[in-house]
C-alpha positions in Angstrom: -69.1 149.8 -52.0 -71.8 149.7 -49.7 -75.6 151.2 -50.9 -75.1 154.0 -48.4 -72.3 155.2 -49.7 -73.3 154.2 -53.2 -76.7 157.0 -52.5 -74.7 159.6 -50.3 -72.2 159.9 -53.8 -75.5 160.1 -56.4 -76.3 162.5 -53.2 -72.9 164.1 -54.2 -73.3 164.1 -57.7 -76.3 165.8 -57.8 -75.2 168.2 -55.3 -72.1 169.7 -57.8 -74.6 169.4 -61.4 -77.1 172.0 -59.0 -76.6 175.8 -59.6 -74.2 177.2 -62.0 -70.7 175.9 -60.6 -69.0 177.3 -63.8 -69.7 181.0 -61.8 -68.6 179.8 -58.7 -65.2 178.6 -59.8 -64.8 181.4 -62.2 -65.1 183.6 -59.1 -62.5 182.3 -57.2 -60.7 179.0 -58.8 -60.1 181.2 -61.9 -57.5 183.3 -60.1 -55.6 180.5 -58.1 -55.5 178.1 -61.0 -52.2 179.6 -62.5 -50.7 179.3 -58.9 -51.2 175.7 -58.7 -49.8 175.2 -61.5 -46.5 177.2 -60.8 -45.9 175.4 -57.9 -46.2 171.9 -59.4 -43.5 172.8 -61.7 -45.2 171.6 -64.7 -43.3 170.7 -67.7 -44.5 170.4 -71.6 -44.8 166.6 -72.0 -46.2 165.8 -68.6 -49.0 163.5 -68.2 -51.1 165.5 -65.3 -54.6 164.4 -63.8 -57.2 166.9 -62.4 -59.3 165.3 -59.7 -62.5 166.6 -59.1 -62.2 169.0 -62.0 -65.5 170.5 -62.2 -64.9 172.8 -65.3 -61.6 172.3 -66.0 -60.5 175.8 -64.7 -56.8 173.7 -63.4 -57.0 171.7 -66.9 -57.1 174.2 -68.8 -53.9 175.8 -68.1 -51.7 172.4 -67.8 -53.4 171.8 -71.2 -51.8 175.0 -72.8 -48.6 174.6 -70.8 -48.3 171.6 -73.1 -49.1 168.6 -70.5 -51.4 165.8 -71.4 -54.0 166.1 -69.3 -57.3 164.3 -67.8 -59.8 165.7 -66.4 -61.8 163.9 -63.9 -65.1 164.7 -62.6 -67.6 162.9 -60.0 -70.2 164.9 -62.0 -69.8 164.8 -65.7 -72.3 167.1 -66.5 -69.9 169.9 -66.1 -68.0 168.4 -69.2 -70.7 170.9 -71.2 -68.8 174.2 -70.0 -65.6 172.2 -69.8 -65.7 170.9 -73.4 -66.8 174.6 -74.7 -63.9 175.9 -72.7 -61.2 173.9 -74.4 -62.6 174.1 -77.8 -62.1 177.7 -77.2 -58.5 177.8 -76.0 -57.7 175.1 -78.4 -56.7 171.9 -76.3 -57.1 168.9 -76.0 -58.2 166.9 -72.8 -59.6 163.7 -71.7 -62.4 164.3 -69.7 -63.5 161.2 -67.9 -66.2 160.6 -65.2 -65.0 159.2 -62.2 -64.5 159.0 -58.6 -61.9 160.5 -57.0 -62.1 157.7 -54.0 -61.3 155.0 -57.1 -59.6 156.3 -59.9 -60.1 154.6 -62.7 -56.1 154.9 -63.5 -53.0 152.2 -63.4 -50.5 152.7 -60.6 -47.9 155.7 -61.4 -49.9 157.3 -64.2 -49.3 160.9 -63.7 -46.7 163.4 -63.2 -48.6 165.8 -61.9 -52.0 165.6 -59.8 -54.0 168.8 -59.2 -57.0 169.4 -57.0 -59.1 172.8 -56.7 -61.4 173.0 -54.2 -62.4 169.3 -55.4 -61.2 166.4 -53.7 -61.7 167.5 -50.1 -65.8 167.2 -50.3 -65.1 163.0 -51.1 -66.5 161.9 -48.1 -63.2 159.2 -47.1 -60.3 161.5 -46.7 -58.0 158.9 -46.2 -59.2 156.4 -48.9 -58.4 159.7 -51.9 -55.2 160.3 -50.3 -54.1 156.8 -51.1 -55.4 157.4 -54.6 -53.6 160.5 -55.4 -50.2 158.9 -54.0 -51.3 155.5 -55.8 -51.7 157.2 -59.3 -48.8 159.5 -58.8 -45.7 158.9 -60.5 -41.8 158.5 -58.1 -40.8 162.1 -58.5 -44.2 163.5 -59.4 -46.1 165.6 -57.3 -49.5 166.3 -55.9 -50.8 170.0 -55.8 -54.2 170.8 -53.9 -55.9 173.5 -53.2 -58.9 172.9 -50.0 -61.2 175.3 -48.1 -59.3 175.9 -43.8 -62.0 175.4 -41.3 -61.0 178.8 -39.9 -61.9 180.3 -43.0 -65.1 181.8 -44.6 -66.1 178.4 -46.5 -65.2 176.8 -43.7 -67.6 178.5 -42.0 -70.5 178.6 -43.7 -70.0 174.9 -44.0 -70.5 175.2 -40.0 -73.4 177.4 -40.0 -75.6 175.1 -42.7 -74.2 172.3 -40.9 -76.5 173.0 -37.4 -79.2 173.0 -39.7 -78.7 169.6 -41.3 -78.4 166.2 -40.9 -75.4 164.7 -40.0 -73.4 163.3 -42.1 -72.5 159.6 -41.9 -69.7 158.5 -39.8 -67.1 157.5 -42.0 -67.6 161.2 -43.9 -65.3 163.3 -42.6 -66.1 167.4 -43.1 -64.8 168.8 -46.2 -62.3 171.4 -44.7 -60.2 169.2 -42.6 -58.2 168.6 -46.1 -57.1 172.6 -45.0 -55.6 171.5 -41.7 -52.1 170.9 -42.2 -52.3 168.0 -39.4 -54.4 166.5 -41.3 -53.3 166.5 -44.3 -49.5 165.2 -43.4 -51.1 162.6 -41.2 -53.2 161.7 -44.9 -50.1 161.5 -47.0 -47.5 160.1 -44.2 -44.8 162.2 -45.0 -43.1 165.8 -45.3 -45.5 168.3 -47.5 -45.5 171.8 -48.6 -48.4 173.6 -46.8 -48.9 177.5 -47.4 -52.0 179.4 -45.7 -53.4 182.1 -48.8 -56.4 184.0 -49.3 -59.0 184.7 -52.3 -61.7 187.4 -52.0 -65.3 187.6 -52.2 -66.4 191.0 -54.1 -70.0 191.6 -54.0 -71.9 194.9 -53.5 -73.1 193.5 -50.0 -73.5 190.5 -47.9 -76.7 189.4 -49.3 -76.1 189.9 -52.9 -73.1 186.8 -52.1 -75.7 184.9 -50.5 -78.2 185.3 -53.2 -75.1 184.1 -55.3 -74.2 181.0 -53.2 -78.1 179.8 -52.7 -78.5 179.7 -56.7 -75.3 179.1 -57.9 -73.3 176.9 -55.5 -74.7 173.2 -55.4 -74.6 172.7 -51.5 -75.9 176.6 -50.6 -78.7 175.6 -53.3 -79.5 172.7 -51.6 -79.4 173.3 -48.3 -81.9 176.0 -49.3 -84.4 173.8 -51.0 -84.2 171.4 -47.6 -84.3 174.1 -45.2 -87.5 176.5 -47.0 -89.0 172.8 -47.3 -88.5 172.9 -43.1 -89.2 176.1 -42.6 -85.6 176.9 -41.1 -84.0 178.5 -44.0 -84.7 182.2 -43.1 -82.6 181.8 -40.1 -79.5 180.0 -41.7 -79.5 182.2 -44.2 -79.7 185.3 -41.8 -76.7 183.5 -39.9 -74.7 183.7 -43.5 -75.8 187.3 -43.8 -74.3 188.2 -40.7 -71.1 185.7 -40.9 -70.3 187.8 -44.5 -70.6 191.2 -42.6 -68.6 190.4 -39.5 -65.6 188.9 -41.9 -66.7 192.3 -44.3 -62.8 193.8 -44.7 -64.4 196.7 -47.2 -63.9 200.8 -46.6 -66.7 201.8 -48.8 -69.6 200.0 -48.4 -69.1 196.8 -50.5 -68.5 193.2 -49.3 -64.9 192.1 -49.7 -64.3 188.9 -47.8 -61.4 187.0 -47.6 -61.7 183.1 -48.0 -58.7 181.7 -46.8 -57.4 178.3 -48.2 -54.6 175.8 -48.1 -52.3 175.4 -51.3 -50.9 172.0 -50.7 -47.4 170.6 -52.6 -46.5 166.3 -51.9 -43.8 165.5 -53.5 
């Protein structure tokens, strides 16, 4: 691994321990979670991996279904809510720190291999593909859920984006892993690939942006660059507006649909 990618992924990892990411995913992965799960077709007794699992919102559940489950995180400081979570519920994981570009797993490990909103911000998109497959076990089956770049988080991935610095050229952006193209020319053969939407509820457009710029590691960020440049005021006036043209709300609130690919290889 090469010192530039070695920084971009302490980058990374500092990026996902910023904010409060346990409010973010309780917001949205919360309530697609239990779908991921029904569509791997998870049995008690299965040995299942969560990639990227922040904390542990997909773990959780194959935990209680009875799977043996690892959780695996890029940022292990989530572990804390993670940890709390399971003691809670009563299940036992394995929470390990790792990365989901090298997983620290033999060949045909797991049954199952869930993703939430996790593996598509790895910066080589092909190099975590032939990871899942690689840990997967003949039969098994890989279940993701990523971010569309037609979609809300697609879009204010855009919008920060002008503000920013490129990224480097082998990092490809996060929501390609919601194109379907993409995503069957990653895995190189026949996948499942279903377009669904969660929703945003906030009392207005700024109140989620006030979320997202405290809570949610790369809004939070991008803040503390951009104030530092003096450009922040206008991205986040973009984000404003971006939240009010997408607003689908009757009565004054903000609900905003963030569309996202749920993603079966088997």
């Amino acid at each position: 691994m090469t010192i530039e990618l070695q920084d971009l992924k302490q980058m990374h990892r500092a990026t996902w321990a910023a904010g409060d990411y346990a409010a973010v995913s309780d917001a949205i992965t919360d309530s697609i979670a239990p779908l991921l799960v029904e569509r791997a077709g998870l049995d008690a007794g299965h040995d299942v991996l969560d990639v990227a699992t922040g904390t542990g919102n997909v773990a959780l559940l194959a935990a209680g279904a009875g799977a043996h489950t690892v959780g695996l995180d890029l940022t292990p400081e989530l572990f804390d809510t993670a940890r709390r979570r399971a003691g809670q519920l009563g299940v036992e994981i394995e929470w390990v720190a790792g990365d989901a570009e090298e997983l620290p797993f033999a060949d045909a490990t797991f049954d199952r291999v869930f993703s939430a909103f996790g593996v598509q911000f790895a910066p080589r998109h092909a190099v975590v593909a032939a990871e899942l497959l690689r840990a997967t076990r003949p039969g098994g089956a890989i279940v993701l859920a990523n971010w569309t770049p037609e979609g809300q988080i697609g879009e204010l991935f855009r919008i920060m984006g002008r503000y920013l610095p490129p990224p480097p050229a082998y990092a490809s952006p996060p929501p390609l892993w919601g194109s379907e193209g993409h995503v069957r020319e990653l895995f190189g053969r026949e996948i499942a690939y279903e377009r669904r939407t969660a929703t945003w509820d906030f009392d207005s457009a700024d109140e989620y942006v006030a979320f997202m710029e405290t809570a949610y590691g790369p809004t939070l960020k991008a803040r503390e660059r951009l104030t530092a440049e003096g450009t922040w005021d206008d991205c986040r006036s973009e984000l404003v507006e971006m939240m009010e043209r997408r607003n689908e709300s009757t009565d004054g609130r903000l609900l905003v649909p963030a569309e996202y690919a749920l993603i079966v290889v088997r």
